[in-house]
N, CA and C atoms as a LAMMPS dump frame, in Angstrom:
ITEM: TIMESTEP
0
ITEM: NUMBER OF ATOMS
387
ITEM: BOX BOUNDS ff ff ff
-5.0000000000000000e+02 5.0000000000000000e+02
-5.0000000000000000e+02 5.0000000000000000e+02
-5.0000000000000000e+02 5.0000000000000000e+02
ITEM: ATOMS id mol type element x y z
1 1 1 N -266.536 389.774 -207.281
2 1 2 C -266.378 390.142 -205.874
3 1 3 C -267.33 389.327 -204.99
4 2 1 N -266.821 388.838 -203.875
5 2 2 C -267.854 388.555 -202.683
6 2 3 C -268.966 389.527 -202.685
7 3 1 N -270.114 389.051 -201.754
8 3 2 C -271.35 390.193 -201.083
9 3 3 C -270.713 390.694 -200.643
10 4 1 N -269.37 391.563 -199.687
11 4 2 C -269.057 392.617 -199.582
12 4 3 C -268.424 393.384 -200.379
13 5 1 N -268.484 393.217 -201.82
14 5 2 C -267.619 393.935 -202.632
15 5 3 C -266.498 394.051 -202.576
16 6 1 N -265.871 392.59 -202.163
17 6 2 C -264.056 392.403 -202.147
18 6 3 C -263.95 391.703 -202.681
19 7 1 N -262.478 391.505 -203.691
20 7 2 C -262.017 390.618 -204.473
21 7 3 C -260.39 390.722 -204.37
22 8 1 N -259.826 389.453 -203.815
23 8 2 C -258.54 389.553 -203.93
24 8 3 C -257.979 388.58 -204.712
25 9 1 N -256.866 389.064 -205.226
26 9 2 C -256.126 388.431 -206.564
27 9 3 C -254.822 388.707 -206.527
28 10 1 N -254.485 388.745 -205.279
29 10 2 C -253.158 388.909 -204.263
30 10 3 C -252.594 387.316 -204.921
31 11 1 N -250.68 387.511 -204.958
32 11 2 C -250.912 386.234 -205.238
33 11 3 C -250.26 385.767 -206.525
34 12 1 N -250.908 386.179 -207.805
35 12 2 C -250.822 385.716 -208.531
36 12 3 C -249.897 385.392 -209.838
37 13 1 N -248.391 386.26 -209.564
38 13 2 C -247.709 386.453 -210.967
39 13 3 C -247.84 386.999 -212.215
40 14 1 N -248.938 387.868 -211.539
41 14 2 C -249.697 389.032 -212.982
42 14 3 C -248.71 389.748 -213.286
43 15 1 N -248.641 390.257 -214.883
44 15 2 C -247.778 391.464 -215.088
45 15 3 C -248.978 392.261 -215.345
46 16 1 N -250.525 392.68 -215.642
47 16 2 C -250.761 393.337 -216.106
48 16 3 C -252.396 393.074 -215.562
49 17 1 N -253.279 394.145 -215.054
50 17 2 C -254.475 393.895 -214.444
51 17 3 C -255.493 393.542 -215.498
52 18 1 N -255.94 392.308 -215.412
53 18 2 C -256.717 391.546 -216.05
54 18 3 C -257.982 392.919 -216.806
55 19 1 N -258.339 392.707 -217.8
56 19 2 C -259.413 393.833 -218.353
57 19 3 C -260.47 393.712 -217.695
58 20 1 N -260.931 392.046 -217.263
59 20 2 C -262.773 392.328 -216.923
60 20 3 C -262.707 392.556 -215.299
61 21 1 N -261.303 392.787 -214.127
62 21 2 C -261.666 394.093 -213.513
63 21 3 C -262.694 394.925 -213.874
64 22 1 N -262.342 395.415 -214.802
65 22 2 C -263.245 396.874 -215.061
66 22 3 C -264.672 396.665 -215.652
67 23 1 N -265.169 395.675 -216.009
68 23 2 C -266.555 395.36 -215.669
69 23 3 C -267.268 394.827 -214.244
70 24 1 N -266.394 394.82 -213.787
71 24 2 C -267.022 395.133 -211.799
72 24 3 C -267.554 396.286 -211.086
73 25 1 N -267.466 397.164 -212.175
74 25 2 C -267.15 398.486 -211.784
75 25 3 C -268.134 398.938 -210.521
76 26 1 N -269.676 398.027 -210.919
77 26 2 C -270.56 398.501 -209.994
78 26 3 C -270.818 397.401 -208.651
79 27 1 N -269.976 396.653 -208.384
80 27 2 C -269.764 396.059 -207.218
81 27 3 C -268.452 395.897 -206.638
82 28 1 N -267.515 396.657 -207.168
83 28 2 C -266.446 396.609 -206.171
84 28 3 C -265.649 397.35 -205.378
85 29 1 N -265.559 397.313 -204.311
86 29 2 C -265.482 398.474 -202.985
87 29 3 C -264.026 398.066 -202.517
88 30 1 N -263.189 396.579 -202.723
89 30 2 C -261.829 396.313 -202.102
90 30 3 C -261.544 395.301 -203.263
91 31 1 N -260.168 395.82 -203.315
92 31 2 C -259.553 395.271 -204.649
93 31 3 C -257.948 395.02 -204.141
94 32 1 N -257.394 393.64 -203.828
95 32 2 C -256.31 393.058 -203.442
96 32 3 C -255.598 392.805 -204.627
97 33 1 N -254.517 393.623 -205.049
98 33 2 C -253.512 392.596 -205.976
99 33 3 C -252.317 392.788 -205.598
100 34 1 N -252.118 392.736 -204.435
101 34 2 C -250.879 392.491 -203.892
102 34 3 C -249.829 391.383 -204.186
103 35 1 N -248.818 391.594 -204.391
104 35 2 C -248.016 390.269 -204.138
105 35 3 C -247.82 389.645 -205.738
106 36 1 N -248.24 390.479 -206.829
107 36 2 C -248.088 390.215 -208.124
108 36 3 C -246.705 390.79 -208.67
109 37 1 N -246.919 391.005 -210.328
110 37 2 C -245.746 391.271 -210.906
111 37 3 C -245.773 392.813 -211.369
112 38 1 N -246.967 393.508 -211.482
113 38 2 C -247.38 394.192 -212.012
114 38 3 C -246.62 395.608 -212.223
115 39 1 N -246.06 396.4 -213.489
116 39 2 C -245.523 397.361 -213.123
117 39 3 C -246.069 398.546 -213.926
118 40 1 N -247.229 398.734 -213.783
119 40 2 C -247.936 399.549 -214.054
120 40 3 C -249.786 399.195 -213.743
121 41 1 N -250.22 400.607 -213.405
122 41 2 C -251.912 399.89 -213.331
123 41 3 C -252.422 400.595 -214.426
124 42 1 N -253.384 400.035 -214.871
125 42 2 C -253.951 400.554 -215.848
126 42 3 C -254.82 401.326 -215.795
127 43 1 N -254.61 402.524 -216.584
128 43 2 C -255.667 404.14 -216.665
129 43 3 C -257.181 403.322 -216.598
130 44 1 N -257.107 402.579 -216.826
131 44 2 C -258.657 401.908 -216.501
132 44 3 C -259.788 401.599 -215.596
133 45 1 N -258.485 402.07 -214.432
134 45 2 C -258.844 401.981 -212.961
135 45 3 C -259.362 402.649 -212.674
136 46 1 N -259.533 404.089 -213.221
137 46 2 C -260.219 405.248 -212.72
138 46 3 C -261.778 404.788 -213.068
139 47 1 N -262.154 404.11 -213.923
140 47 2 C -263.615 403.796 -213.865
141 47 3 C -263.934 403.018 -212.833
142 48 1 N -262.989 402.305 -211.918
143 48 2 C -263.666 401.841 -210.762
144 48 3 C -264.107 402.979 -209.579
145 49 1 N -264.971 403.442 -210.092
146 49 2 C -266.067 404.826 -209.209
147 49 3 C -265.787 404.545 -208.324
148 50 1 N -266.685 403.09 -207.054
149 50 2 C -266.767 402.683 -206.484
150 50 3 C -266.143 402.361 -205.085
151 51 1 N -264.511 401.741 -205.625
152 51 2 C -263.475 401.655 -205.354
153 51 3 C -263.301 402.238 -204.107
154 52 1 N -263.106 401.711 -202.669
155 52 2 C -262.517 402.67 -201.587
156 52 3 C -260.971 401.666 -201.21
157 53 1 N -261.021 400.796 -201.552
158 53 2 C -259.812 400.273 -200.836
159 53 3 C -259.449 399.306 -201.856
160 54 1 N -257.871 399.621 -202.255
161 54 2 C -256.648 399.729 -203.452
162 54 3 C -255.738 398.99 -202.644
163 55 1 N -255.105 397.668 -202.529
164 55 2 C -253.95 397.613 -202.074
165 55 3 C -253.287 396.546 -203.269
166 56 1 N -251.896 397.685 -203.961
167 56 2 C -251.175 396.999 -204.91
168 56 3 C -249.424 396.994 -204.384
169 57 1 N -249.845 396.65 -203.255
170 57 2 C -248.102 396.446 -202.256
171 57 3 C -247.639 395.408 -203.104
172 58 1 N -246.061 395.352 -202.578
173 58 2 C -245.343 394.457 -203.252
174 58 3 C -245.425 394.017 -204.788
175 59 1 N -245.364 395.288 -205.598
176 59 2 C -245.513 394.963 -207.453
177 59 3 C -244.147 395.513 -207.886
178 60 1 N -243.899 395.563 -209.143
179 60 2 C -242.654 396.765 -209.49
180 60 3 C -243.316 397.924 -209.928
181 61 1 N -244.451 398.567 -209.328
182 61 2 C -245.08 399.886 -210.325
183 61 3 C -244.194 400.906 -209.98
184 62 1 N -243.885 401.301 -211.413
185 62 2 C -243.194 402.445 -211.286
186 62 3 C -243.868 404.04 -211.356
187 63 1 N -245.125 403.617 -211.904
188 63 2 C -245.917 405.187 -211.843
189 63 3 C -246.855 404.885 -211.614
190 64 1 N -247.971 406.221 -210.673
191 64 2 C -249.158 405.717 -210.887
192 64 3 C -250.117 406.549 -212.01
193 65 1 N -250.997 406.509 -212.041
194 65 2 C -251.448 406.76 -213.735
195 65 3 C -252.395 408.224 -213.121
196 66 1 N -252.242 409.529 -213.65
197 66 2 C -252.937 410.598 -213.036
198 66 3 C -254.345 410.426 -213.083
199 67 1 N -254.946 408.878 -213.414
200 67 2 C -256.6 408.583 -213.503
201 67 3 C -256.867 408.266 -211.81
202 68 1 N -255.854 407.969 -211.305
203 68 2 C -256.413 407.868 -209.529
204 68 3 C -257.039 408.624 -209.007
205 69 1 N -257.064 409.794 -209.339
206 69 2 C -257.9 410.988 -208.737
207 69 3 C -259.134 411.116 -208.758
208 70 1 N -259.468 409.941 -209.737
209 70 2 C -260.566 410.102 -210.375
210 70 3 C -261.674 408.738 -209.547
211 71 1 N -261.078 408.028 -208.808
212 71 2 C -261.486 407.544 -207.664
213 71 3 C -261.614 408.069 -206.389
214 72 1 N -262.66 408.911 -206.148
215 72 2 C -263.281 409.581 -205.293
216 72 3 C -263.53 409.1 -204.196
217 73 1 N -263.844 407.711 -203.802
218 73 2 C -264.517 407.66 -202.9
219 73 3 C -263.307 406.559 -202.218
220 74 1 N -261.968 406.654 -202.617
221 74 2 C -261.154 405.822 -202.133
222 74 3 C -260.389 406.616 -201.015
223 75 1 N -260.442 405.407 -200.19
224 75 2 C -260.167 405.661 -198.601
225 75 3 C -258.868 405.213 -198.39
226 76 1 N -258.203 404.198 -199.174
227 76 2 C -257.5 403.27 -198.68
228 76 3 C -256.47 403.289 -199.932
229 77 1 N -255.059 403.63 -199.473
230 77 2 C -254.647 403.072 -201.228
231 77 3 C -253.314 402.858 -200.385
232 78 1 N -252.682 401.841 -200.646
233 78 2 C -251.147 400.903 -200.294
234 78 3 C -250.344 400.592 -201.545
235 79 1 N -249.608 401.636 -201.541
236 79 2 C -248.607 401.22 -202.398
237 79 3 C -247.281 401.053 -202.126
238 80 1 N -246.85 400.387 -201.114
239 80 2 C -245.679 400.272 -200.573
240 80 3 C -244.982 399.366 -201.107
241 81 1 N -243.998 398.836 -201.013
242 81 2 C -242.984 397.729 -201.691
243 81 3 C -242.85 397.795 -203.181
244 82 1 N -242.975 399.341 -203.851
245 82 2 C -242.627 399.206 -205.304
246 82 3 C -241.618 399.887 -205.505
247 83 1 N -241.828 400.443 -206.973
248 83 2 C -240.413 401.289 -207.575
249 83 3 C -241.007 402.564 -207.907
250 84 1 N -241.961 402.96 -207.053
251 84 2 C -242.76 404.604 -207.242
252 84 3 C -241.466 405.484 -207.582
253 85 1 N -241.804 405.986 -208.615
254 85 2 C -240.627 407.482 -208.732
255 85 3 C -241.77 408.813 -208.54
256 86 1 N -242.393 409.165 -208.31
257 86 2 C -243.292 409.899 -207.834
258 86 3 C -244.758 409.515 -207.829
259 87 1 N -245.668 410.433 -207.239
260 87 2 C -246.721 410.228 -207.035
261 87 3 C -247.521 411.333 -207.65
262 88 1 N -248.505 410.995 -208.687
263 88 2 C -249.383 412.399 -209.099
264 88 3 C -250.241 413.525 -208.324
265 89 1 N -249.957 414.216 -208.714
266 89 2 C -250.71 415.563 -208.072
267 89 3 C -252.323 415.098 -207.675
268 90 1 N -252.902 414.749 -208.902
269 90 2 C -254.373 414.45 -209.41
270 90 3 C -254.599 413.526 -208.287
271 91 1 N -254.009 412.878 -206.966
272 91 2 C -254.101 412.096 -205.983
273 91 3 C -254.92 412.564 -205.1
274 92 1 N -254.854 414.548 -205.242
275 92 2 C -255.448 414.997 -204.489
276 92 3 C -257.15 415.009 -204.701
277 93 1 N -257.093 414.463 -205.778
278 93 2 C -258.877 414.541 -206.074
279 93 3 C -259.499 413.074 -205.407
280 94 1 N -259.057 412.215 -204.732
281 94 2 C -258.925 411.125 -203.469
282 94 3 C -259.525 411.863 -202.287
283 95 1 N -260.426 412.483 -202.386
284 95 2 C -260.512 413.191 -201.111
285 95 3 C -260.995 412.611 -199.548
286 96 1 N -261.062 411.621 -199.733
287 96 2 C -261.911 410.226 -198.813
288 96 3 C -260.198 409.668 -198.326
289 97 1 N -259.272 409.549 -198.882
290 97 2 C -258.151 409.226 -198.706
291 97 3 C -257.653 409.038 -197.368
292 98 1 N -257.711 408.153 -196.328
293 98 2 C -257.244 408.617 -194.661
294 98 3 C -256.092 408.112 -194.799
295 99 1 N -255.687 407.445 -195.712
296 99 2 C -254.039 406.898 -195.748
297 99 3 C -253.003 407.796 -196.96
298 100 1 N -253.471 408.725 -197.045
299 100 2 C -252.571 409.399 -198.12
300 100 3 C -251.007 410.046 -197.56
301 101 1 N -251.062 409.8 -196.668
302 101 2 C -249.862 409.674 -195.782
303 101 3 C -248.994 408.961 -195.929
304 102 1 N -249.9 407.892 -195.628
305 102 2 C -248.859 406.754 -195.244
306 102 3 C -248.328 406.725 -197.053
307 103 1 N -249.109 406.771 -198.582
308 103 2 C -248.607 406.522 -199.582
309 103 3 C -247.542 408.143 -199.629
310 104 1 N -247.215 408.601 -198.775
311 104 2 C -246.547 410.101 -199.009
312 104 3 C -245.207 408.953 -198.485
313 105 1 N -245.007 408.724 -197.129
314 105 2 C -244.343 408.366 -195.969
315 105 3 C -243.81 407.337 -196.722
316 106 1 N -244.005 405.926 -197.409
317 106 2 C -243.856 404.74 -198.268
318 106 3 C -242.562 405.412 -199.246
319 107 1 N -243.263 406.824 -200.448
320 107 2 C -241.999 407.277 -201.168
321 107 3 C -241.167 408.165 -200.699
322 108 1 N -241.286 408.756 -199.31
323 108 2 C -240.654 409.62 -199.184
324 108 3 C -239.155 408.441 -198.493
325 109 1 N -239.659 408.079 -197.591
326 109 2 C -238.553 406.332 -197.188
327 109 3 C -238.105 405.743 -198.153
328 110 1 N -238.43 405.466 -199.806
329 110 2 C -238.134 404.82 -200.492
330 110 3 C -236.804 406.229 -201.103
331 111 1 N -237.021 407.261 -201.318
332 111 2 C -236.023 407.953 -201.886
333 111 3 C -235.223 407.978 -200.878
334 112 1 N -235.147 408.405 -199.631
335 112 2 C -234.636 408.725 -198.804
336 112 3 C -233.199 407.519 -198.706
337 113 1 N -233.992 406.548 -198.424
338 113 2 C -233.269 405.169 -198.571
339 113 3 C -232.349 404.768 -199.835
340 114 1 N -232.755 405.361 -201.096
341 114 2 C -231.956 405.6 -202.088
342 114 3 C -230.872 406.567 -202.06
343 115 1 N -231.112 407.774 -202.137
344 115 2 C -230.014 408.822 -201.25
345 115 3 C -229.054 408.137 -200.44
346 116 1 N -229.598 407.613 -199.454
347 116 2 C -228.726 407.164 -198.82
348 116 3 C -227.64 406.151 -199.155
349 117 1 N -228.024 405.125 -200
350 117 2 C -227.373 404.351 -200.941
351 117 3 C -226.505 404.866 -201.618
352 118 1 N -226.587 406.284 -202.042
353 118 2 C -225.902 406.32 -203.387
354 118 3 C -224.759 407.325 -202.351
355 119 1 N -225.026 407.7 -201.125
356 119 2 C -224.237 408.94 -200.575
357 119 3 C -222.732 407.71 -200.069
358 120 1 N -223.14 406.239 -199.475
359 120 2 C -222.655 405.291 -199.225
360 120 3 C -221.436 404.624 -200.328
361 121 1 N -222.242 404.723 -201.467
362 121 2 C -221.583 404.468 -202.651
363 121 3 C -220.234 405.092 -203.015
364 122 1 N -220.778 406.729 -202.838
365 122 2 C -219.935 407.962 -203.289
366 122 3 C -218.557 407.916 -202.126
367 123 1 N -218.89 407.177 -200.651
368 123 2 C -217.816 407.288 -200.128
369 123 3 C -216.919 406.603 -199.818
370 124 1 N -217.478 404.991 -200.407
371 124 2 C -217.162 404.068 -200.399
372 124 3 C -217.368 403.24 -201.593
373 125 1 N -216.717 403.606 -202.673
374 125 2 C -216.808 402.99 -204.039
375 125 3 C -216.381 401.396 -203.381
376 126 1 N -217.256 400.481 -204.479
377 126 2 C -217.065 399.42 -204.745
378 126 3 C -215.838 398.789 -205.991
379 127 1 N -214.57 398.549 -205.305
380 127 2 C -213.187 398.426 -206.339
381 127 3 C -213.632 397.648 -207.529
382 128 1 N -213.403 397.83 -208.91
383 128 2 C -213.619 397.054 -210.047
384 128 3 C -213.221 395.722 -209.86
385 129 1 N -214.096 394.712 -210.285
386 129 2 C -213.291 393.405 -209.843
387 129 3 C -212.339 392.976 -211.296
Protein backbone atom coordinates (compact mmCIF):
# COMPACT_ATOMS: atom_id res chain seq x y z
CA UNK A 1 0.00 0.00 0.00
CA UNK A 2 0.96 3.71 -0.42
CA UNK A 3 1.52 6.02 3.02
CA UNK A 4 -2.12 6.30 2.96
CA UNK A 5 -2.92 2.77 3.20
CA UNK A 6 -4.31 2.37 -0.43
CA UNK A 7 -3.60 -0.13 -2.87
CA UNK A 8 -5.28 -0.53 -6.12
CA UNK A 9 -5.16 -3.55 -8.33
CA UNK A 10 -8.17 -2.40 -10.31
CA UNK A 11 -7.43 -3.56 -13.67
CA UNK A 12 -6.02 -6.58 -13.75
CA UNK A 13 -7.69 -9.95 -15.16
CA UNK A 14 -7.51 -11.66 -11.74
CA UNK A 15 -9.70 -14.64 -11.14
CA UNK A 16 -8.74 -14.98 -7.63
CA UNK A 17 -7.31 -12.36 -4.80
CA UNK A 18 -3.71 -12.76 -4.71
CA UNK A 19 -2.77 -14.46 -0.97
CA UNK A 20 -0.07 -11.82 0.18
CA UNK A 21 -3.15 -9.28 0.28
CA UNK A 22 -3.53 -10.71 3.52
CA UNK A 23 -0.16 -9.99 4.84
CA UNK A 24 -1.02 -6.19 4.59
CA UNK A 25 -3.25 -6.71 7.05
CA UNK A 26 -1.68 -3.97 9.26
CA UNK A 27 -1.45 -1.21 6.69
CA UNK A 28 -4.31 -1.36 4.64
CA UNK A 29 -7.29 1.00 4.94
CA UNK A 30 -8.44 1.06 0.76
CA UNK A 31 -8.32 -1.86 -1.30
CA UNK A 32 -9.29 -1.36 -5.27
CA UNK A 33 -9.90 -4.52 -7.29
CA UNK A 34 -12.22 -3.38 -9.43
CA UNK A 35 -12.44 -4.12 -12.98
CA UNK A 36 -11.01 -7.82 -12.54
CA UNK A 37 -12.29 -11.33 -13.15
CA UNK A 38 -12.88 -12.35 -9.83
CA UNK A 39 -15.88 -14.51 -8.78
CA UNK A 40 -15.52 -15.00 -5.45
CA UNK A 41 -13.45 -13.14 -2.49
CA UNK A 42 -11.75 -14.97 -0.33
CA UNK A 43 -12.85 -15.81 3.49
CA UNK A 44 -9.45 -14.34 4.00
CA UNK A 45 -10.58 -10.99 3.80
CA UNK A 46 -12.03 -10.89 7.05
CA UNK A 47 -8.46 -10.66 8.53
CA UNK A 48 -8.14 -7.41 6.86
CA UNK A 49 -9.18 -5.72 10.48
CA UNK A 50 -8.18 -2.59 9.17
CA UNK A 51 -9.97 -2.38 6.02
CA UNK A 52 -12.56 0.67 5.67
CA UNK A 53 -12.89 0.94 2.00
CA UNK A 54 -13.66 -2.40 -0.33
CA UNK A 55 -14.40 -1.59 -3.86
CA UNK A 56 -14.79 -5.01 -5.94
CA UNK A 57 -17.28 -3.39 -8.76
CA UNK A 58 -17.34 -4.84 -11.99
CA UNK A 59 -16.15 -8.80 -11.07
CA UNK A 60 -18.54 -11.90 -11.60
CA UNK A 61 -18.85 -12.46 -7.61
CA UNK A 62 -21.49 -14.38 -7.02
CA UNK A 63 -21.45 -14.52 -3.12
CA UNK A 64 -20.06 -12.71 -0.58
CA UNK A 65 -18.35 -14.83 2.07
CA UNK A 66 -20.27 -14.37 5.74
CA UNK A 67 -16.38 -13.32 6.94
CA UNK A 68 -17.35 -9.54 5.89
CA UNK A 69 -18.82 -8.87 9.04
CA UNK A 70 -15.95 -9.42 10.46
CA UNK A 71 -14.51 -6.16 9.02
CA UNK A 72 -15.57 -3.73 11.46
CA UNK A 73 -14.27 -0.78 10.73
CA UNK A 74 -15.42 -0.80 6.99
CA UNK A 75 -17.14 2.22 5.81
CA UNK A 76 -17.17 1.72 2.26
CA UNK A 77 -18.00 -1.52 0.39
CA UNK A 78 -19.06 -1.36 -3.69
CA UNK A 79 -20.20 -4.18 -5.03
CA UNK A 80 -22.04 -3.22 -7.94
CA UNK A 81 -21.64 -4.67 -11.51
CA UNK A 82 -21.66 -8.41 -10.34
CA UNK A 83 -23.74 -11.58 -10.18
CA UNK A 84 -24.63 -11.10 -6.23
CA UNK A 85 -27.47 -13.65 -5.55
CA UNK A 86 -27.74 -12.39 -2.07
CA UNK A 87 -26.04 -10.63 0.49
CA UNK A 88 -25.13 -12.10 4.10
CA UNK A 89 -26.80 -11.27 7.15
CA UNK A 90 -23.24 -11.19 9.08
CA UNK A 91 -22.95 -7.67 6.87
CA UNK A 92 -24.59 -6.35 9.70
CA UNK A 93 -21.54 -6.68 11.95
CA UNK A 94 -20.04 -3.65 9.30
CA UNK A 95 -21.25 -1.30 11.62
CA UNK A 96 -19.09 1.79 10.27
CA UNK A 97 -20.85 0.89 6.92
CA UNK A 98 -22.38 4.49 5.43
CA UNK A 99 -22.88 2.77 2.08
CA UNK A 100 -24.74 -0.34 3.07
CA UNK A 101 -27.46 0.96 1.11
CA UNK A 102 -26.27 1.65 -1.71
CA UNK A 103 -24.80 -2.45 -1.59
CA UNK A 104 -28.78 -3.16 -0.57
CA UNK A 105 -30.03 -0.71 -3.66
CA UNK A 106 -27.07 -2.40 -6.32
CA UNK A 107 -29.02 -6.12 -5.53
CA UNK A 108 -32.17 -5.08 -5.03
CA UNK A 109 -31.93 -3.31 -9.03
CA UNK A 110 -30.03 -6.27 -10.04
CA UNK A 111 -33.07 -8.77 -9.17
CA UNK A 112 -35.54 -6.45 -9.92
CA UNK A 113 -34.04 -6.05 -13.41
CA UNK A 114 -33.99 -9.82 -13.66
CA UNK A 115 -37.74 -10.19 -12.84
CA UNK A 116 -38.24 -8.04 -15.17
CA UNK A 117 -36.45 -9.97 -17.87
CA UNK A 118 -37.92 -13.05 -17.26
CA UNK A 119 -41.75 -11.38 -16.88
CA UNK A 120 -40.71 -9.99 -20.70
CA UNK A 121 -39.66 -13.39 -21.67
CA UNK A 122 -42.91 -15.10 -20.30
CA UNK A 123 -44.88 -12.69 -22.59
CA UNK A 124 -42.99 -12.60 -25.29
CA UNK A 125 -41.24 -15.92 -25.92
CA UNK A 126 -38.37 -15.90 -28.18
CA UNK A 127 -39.63 -18.43 -31.43
CA UNK A 128 -37.15 -21.52 -31.70
CA UNK A 129 -34.92 -20.81 -34.53
Amino acid sequence: PDSNGQLNLSYNTWKEMPDELFELASSLFKLNLCHNQLSEISSNYASLILLQDLDVSHNRIERLDPGIGKCIRLRRLDVSHNFLKCIPKEISGCLMLVSQKKVWTHFLSWVLDRYSKAQAQRRHPTPPS
